[in-house]
Each structure stands twice: as C-alpha cells, then as structure tokens.
C-alpha positions, 0 to 999 in steps of 0.5 A: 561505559558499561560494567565488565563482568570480567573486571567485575569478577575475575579481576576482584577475586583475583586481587581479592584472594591477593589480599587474603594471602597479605592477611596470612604473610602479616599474621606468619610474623606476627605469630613469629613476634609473639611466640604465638602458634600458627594453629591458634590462628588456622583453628581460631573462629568468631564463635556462634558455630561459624567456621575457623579460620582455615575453613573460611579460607577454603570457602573463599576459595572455593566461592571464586574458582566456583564464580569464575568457572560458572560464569565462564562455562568451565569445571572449576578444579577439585580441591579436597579441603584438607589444608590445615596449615599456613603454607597449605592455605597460601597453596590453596590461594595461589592456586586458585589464583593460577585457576582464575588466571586461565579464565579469559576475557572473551569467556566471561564477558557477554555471559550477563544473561548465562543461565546459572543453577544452583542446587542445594539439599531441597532448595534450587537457585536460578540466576543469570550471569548477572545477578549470580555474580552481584547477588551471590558469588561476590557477596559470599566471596567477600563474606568468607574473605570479611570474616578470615579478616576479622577472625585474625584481627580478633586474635591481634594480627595487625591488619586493618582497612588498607590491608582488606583494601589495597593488601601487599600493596599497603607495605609497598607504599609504607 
C-alpha cells in the first residue's frame, strides 16, 4: 500500500488544525476557572524573539491553506492576519478548515512529482509535491501547531499529549 499524499496532507492539517481550535476551547475555561484574561494567552509567547500565541495560530493557518492549495494547484484565500481574539482565531480555524474541505481527493493525489517554488527575499526553494509536504509544509505546520501548544501549556492551560494527539476526541473518551 502506498502513502496518499491526500490523507498525508489534507486529512493531517485538517484534523491537526481541529486539535488547535480543542487547545483554545480548554484554555476559554481555563481563563474562565482562573479569572485569567484571554489577552494573557493570545499575547503570551515562549520568548527569545518568537511570536505570540495569536501569530502562531495565523502561521499555522496560513502553512495548511498555503500546503494544501499548492499541492492541489489552486489559490489559497487571503486572510489579513488581523485576528486578535479567542473568537477570531477559532474563525481563523474554521475557515481554514472549510478551505481545506473544498480540496478533493483527485486533486492532490498524483501530484507527488508537482513542481513547487517557493521564493523568499534572496533565497528560492525548488521541491516536488513530495518533498514539499515531508520536508516543509508539515514540518512548519506542526512547528506552529507545537508551539501554540506549548505556549499554552506554559501559562498552565491543562492540555497535554492526547489533547496534541487525539484533541476533542480526548474529552469525548473521558
């Protein structure tokens, strides 16, 4: 059996960027329990000049619709990078999510060998459908995903491992 490129990407960003949205639900009652306010979260980072939480979100959307558009040969949508706020960021999410959605099967599978291009100021990276997704988009997905994670964790939000893994999946099994 081979590897699906479709259940490889989409399907992973897609369940992925589920769990993301379960981090915020846990930390919206944890904020609520605590009396802490949702701006100590969206504003909150793991320091050394790394973006806060809210920008991680955005970057982990913004590395699945631009994923998935690229392996299936479409435009990913626009979005202005303006969500500050729980409610924003779940929108952000969903409609990332409703993005990804439209993406069929037939699109992105057989697209392995998909010349892709990235340009950035004064470098160019050339990959195929393949080596994008293993070598770049996951891995900066997950990345931005990883850290809104830990960023939450490191103000006390109660989410661990099965949260990351299995997400509003984890609650519906307790």
């Amino acid at each position: 059996m081979s590897l699906s490129l479709y259940d490889t990407s989409i399907a992973t960003y897609i369940r992925m960027l589920g769990n993301l949205s379960h981090f915020l639900d846990k930390a919206e009652t944890y904020a609520v329990e605590q009396k802490v306010p949702l701006t100590s979260f969206t504003e909150a980072s793991l320091g050394h000049g790394m973006f806060p939480l809210a920008r991680q979100i955005q970057l982990a959307s913004d590395a699945a619709k631009g994923g998935g558009a690229r392996l299936a040969g479409v435009e990913a949508p626009a979005m202005p990078d303006t969500e500050t706020t729980f409610p924003e960021l779940k929108e952000r999410i969903a409609k990332t999510i409703a993005f990804l959605e439209t993406l069929k099967r037939d699109q992105v599978e057989g697209q392995e060998g998909r010349e892709i291009v990235l340009t950035f100021p004064g470098r160019t990276m050339e990959f195929t459908g393949q080596t994008f997704l293993l070598t770049f988009s996951l891995p900066n997905f997950l990345f931005h995903v990883t850290t809104a994670y830990a960023i939450l964790r490191s103000q006390g939000v109660p989410i661990g491992k099965m949260d990351f893994l299995a997400g509003a999946q984890t609650a519906a099994a307790a």
